[in-house]
Biopython code that builds the backbone (N, CA, C, O; Angstrom):
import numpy as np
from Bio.PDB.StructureBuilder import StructureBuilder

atoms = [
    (1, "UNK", "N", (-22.811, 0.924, 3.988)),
    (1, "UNK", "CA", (-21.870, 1.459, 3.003)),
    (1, "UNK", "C", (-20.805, 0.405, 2.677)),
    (1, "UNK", "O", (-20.203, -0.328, 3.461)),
    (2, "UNK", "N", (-20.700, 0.499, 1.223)),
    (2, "UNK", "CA", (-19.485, -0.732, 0.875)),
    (2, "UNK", "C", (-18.129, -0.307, 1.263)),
    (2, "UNK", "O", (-17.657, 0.776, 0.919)),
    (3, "UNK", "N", (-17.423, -1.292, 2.082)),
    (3, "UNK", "CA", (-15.780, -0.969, 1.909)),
    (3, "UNK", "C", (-15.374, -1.313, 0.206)),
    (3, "UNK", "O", (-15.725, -2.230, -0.537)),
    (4, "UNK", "N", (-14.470, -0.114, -0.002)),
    (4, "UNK", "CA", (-13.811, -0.712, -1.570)),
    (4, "UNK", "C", (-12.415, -0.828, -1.433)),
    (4, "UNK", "O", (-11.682, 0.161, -1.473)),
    (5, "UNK", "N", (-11.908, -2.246, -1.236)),
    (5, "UNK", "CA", (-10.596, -2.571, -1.298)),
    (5, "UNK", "C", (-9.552, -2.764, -1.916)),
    (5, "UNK", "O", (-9.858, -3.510, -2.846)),
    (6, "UNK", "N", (-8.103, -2.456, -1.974)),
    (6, "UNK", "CA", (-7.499, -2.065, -2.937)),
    (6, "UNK", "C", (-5.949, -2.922, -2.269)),
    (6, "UNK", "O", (-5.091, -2.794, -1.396)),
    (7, "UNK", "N", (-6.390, -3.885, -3.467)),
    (7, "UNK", "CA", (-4.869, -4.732, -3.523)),
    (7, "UNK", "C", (-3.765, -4.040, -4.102)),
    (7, "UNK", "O", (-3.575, -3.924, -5.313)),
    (8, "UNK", "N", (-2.737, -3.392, -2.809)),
    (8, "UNK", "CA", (-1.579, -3.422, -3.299)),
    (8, "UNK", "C", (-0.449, -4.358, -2.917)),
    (8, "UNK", "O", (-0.474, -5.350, -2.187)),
    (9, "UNK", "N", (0.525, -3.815, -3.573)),
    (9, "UNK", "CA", (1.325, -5.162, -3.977)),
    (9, "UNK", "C", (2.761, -3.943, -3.328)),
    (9, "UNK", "O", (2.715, -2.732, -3.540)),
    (10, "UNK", "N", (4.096, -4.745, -2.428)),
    (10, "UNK", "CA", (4.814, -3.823, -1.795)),
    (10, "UNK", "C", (5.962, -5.523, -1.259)),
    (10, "UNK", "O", (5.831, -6.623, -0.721)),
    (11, "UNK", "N", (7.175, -4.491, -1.999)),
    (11, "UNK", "CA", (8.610, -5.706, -1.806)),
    (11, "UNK", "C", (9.246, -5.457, -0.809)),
    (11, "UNK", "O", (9.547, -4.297, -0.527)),
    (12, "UNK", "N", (9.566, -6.436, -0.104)),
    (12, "UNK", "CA", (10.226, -6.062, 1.326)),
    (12, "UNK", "C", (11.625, -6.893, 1.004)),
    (12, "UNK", "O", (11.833, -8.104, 0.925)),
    (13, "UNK", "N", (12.617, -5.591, 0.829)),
    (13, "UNK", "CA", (14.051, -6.298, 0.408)),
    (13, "UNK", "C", (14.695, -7.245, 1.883)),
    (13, "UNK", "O", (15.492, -8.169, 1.718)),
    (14, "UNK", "N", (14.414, -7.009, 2.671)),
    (14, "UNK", "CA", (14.825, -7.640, 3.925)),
    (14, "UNK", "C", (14.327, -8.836, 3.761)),
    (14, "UNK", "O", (15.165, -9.653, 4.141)),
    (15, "UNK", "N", (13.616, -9.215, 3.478)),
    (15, "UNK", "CA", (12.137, -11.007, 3.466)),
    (15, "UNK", "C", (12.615, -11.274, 2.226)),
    (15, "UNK", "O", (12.586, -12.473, 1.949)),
    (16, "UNK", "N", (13.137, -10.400, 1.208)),
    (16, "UNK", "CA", (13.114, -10.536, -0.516)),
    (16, "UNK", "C", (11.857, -11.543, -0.597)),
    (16, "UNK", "O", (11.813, -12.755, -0.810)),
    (17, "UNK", "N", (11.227, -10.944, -0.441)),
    (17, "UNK", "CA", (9.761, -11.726, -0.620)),
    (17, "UNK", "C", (8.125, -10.324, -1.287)),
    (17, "UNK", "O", (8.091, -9.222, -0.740)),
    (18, "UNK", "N", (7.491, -10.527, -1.936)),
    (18, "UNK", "CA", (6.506, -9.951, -2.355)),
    (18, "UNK", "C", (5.329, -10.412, -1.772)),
    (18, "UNK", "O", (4.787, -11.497, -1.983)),
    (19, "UNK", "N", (4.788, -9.078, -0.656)),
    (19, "UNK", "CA", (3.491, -9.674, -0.161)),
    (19, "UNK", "C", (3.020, -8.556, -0.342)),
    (19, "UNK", "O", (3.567, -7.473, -0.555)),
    (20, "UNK", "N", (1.297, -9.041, -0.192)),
    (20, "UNK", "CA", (0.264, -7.934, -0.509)),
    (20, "UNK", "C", (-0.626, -7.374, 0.831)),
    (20, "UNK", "O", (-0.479, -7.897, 1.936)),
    (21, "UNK", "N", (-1.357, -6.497, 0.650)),
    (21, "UNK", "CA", (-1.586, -5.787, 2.102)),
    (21, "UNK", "C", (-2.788, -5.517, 1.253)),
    (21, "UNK", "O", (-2.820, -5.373, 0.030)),
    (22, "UNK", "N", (-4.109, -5.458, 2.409)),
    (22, "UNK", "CA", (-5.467, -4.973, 2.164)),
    (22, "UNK", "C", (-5.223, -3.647, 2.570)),
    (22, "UNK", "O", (-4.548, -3.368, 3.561)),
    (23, "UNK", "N", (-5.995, -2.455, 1.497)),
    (23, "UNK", "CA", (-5.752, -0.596, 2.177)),
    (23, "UNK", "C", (-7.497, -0.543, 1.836)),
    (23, "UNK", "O", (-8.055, -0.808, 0.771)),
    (24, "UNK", "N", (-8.075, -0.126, 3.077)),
    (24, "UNK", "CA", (-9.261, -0.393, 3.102)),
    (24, "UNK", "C", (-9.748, 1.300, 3.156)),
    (24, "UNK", "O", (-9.249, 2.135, 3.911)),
    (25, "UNK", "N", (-10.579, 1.491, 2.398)),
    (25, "UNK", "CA", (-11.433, 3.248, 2.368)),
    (25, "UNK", "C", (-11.510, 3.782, 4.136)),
    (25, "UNK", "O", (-12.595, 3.733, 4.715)),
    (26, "UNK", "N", (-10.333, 4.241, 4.814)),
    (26, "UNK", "CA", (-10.884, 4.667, 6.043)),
    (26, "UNK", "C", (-9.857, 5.370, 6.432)),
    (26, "UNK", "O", (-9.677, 5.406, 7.649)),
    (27, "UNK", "N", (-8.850, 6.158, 5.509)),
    (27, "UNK", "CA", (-8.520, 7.161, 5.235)),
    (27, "UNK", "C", (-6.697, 6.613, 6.251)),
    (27, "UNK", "O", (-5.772, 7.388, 6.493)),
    (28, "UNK", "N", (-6.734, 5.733, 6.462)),
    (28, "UNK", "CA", (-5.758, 5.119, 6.809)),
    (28, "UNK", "C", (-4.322, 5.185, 6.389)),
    (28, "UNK", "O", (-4.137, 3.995, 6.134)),
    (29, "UNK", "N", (-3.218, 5.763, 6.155)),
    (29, "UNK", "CA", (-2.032, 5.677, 5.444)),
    (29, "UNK", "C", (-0.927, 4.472, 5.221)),
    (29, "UNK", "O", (-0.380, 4.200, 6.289)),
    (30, "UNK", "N", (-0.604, 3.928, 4.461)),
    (30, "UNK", "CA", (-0.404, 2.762, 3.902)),
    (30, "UNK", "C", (1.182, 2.755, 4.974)),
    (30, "UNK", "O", (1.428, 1.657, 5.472)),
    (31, "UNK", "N", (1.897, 3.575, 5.209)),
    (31, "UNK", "CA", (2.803, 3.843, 5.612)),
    (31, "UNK", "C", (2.783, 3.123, 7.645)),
    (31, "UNK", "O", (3.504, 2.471, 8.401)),
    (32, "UNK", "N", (1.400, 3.853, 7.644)),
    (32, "UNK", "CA", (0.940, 3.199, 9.103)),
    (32, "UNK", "C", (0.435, 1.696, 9.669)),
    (32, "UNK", "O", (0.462, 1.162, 10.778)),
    (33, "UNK", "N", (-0.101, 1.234, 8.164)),
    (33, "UNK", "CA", (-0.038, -0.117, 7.742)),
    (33, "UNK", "C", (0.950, -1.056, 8.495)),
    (33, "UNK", "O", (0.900, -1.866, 9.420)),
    (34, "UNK", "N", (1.825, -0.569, 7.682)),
    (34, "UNK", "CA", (3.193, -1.051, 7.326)),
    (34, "UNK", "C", (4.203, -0.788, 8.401)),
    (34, "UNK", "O", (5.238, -1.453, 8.383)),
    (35, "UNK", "N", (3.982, 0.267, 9.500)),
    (35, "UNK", "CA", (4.863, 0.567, 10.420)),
    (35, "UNK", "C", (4.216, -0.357, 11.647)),
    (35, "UNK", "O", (4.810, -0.772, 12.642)),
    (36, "UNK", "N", (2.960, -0.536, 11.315)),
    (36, "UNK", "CA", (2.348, -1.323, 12.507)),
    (36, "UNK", "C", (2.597, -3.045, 12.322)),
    (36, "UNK", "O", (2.333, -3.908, 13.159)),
    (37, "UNK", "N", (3.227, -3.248, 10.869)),
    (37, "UNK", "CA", (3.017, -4.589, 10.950)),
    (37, "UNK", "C", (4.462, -4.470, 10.841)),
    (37, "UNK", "O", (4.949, -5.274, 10.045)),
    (38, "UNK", "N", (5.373, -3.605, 11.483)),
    (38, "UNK", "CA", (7.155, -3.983, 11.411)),
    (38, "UNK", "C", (8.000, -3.748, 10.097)),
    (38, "UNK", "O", (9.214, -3.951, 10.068)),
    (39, "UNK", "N", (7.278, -3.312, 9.028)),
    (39, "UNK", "CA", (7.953, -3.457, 7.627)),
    (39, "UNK", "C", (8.352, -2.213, 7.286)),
    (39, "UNK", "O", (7.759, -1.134, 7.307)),
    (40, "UNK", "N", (9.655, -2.585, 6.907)),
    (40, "UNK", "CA", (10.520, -1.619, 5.986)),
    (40, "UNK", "C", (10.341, -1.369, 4.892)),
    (40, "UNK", "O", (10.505, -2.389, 4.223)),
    (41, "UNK", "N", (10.066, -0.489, 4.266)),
    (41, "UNK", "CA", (9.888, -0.424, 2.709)),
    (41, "UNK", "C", (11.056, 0.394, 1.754)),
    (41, "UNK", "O", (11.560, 1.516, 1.699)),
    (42, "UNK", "N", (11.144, -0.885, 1.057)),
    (42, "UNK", "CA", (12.482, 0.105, 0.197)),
    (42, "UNK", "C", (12.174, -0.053, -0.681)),
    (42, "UNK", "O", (12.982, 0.587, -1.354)),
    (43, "UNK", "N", (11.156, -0.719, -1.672)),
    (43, "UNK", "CA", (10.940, -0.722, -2.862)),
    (43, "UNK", "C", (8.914, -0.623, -2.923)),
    (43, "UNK", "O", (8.424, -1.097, -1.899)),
    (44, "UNK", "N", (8.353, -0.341, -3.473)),
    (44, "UNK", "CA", (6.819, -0.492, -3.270)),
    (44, "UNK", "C", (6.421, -0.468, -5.059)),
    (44, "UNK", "O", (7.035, 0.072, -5.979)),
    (45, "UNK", "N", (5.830, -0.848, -5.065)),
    (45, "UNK", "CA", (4.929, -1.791, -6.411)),
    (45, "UNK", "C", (3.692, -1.958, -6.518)),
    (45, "UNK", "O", (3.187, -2.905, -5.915)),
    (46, "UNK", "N", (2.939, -1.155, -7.250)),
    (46, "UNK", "CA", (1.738, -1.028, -7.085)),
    (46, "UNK", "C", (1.222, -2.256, -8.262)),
    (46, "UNK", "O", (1.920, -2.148, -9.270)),
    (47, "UNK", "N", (0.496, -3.048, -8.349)),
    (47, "UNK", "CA", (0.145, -4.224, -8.451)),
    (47, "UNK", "C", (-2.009, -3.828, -9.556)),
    (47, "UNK", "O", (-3.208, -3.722, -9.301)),
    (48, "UNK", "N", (-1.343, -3.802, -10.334)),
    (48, "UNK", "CA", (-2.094, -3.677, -11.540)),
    (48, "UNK", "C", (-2.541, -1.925, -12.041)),
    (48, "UNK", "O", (-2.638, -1.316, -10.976)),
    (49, "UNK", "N", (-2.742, -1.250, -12.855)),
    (49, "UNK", "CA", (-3.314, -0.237, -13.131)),
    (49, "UNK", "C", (-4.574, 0.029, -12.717)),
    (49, "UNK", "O", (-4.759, 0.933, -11.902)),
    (50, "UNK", "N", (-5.446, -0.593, -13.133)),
    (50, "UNK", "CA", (-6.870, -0.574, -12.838)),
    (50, "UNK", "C", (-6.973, -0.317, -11.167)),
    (50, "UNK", "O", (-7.739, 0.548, -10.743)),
    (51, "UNK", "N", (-6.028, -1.248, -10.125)),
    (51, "UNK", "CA", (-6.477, -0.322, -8.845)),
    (51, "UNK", "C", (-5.959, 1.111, -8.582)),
    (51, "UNK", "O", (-6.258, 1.849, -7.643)),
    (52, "UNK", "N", (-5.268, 1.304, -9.427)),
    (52, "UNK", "CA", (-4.531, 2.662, -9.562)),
    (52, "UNK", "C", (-5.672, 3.690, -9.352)),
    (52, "UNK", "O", (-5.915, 4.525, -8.481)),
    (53, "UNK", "N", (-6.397, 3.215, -10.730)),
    (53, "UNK", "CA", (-7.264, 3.659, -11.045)),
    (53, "UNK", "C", (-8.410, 4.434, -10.448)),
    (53, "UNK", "O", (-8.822, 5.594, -10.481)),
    (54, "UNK", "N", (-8.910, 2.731, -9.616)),
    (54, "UNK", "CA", (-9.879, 2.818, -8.934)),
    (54, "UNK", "C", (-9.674, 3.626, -7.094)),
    (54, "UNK", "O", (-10.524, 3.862, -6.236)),
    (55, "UNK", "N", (-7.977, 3.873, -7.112)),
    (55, "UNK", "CA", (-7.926, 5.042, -5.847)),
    (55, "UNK", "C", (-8.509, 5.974, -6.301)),
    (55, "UNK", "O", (-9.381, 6.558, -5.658)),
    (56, "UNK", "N", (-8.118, 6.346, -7.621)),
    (56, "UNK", "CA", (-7.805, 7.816, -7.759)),
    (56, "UNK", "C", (-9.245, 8.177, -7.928)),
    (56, "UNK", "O", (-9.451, 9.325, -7.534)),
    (57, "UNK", "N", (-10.379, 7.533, -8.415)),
    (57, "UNK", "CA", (-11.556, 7.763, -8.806)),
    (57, "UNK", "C", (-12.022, 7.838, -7.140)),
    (57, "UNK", "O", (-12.827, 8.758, -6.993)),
    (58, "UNK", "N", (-11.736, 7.134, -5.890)),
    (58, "UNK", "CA", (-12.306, 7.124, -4.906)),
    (58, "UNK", "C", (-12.001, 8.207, -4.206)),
    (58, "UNK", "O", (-12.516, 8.341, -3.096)),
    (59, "UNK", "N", (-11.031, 9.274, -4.758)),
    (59, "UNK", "CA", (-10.158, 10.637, -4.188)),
    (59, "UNK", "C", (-8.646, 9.959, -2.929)),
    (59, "UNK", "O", (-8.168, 10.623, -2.009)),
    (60, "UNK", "N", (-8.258, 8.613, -3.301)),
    (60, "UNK", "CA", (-7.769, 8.467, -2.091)),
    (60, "UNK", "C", (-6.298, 8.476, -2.893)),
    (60, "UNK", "O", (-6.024, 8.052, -4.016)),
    (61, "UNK", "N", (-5.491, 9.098, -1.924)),
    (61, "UNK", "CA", (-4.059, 10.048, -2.585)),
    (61, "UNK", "C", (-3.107, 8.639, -1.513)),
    (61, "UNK", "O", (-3.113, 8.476, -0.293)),
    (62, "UNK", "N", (-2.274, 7.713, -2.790)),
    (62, "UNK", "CA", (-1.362, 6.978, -2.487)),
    (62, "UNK", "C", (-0.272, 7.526, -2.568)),
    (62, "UNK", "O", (0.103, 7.700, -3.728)),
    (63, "UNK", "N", (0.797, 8.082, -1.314)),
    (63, "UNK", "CA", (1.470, 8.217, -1.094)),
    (63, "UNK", "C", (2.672, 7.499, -0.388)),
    (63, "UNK", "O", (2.520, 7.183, 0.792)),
    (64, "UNK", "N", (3.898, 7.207, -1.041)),
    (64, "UNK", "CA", (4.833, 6.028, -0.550)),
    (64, "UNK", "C", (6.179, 6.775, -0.283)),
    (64, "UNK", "O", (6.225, 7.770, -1.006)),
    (65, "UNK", "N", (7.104, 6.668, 0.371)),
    (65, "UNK", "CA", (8.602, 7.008, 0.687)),
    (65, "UNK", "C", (9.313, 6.173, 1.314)),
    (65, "UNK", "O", (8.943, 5.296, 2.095)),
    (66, "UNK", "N", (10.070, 6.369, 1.064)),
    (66, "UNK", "CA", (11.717, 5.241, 1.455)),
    (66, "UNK", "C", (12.263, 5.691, 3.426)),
    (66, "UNK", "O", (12.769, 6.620, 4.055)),
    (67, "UNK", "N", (11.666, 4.171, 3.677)),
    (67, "UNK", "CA", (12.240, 4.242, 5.095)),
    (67, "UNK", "C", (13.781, 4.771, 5.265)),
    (67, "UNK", "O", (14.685, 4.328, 4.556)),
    (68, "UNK", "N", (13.966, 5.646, 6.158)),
    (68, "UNK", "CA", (15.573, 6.046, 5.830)),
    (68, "UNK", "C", (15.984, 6.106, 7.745)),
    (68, "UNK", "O", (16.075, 7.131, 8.423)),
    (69, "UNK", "N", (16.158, 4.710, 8.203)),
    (69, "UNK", "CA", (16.700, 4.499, 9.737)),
    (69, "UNK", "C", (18.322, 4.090, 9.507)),
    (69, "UNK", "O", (19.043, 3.858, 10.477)),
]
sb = StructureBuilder()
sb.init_structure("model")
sb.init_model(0)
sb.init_chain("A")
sb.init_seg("    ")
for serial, (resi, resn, name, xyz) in enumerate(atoms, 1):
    if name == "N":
        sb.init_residue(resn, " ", resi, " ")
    sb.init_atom(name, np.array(xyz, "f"), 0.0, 1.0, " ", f" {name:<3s}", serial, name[0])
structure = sb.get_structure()
C-alpha cells in the first residue's frame, strides 16, 4: 500500500524560521508531530491548496490550535 504524503508548511515564531514536516497517512496528529519534536506552534500555514486538497479527498481531518503554556 502507498504512503501518500502531505507537505505541510508550519511557522515557529520562537526559531522565526519556516520549516516543513512530513504528515504521513497513519492517522497520526500533526499536533503529536510537533509536541514530539519540541515545537510550539503559534502560527501554522498550510503550504499550497492542492495538498489541502489531497487530505481532504484521503478523509484525513487537519486539525491545528494555538499552544497556550
Amino acid at each position: 500500500m502507498d504512503k501518500k504524503i502531505l507537505w505541510l508548511g508550519f511557522y515557529l515564531k520562537e526559531k522565526n524560521v519556516l520549516k516543513t514536516v512530513k504528515f504521513f497517512e497513519e492517522n497520526i496528529p500533526l499536533e503529536e508531530i510537533l509536541a514530539y519534536k519540541k515545537y510550539k506552534v503559534k502560527e501554522i500555514e498550510i503550504l499550497g491548496l492542492k495538498e489541502f486538497e489531497k487530505a481532504e479527498k484521503l478523509g484525513i481531518k487537519i486539525l491545528f490550535r494555538e499552544d497556550k503554556e
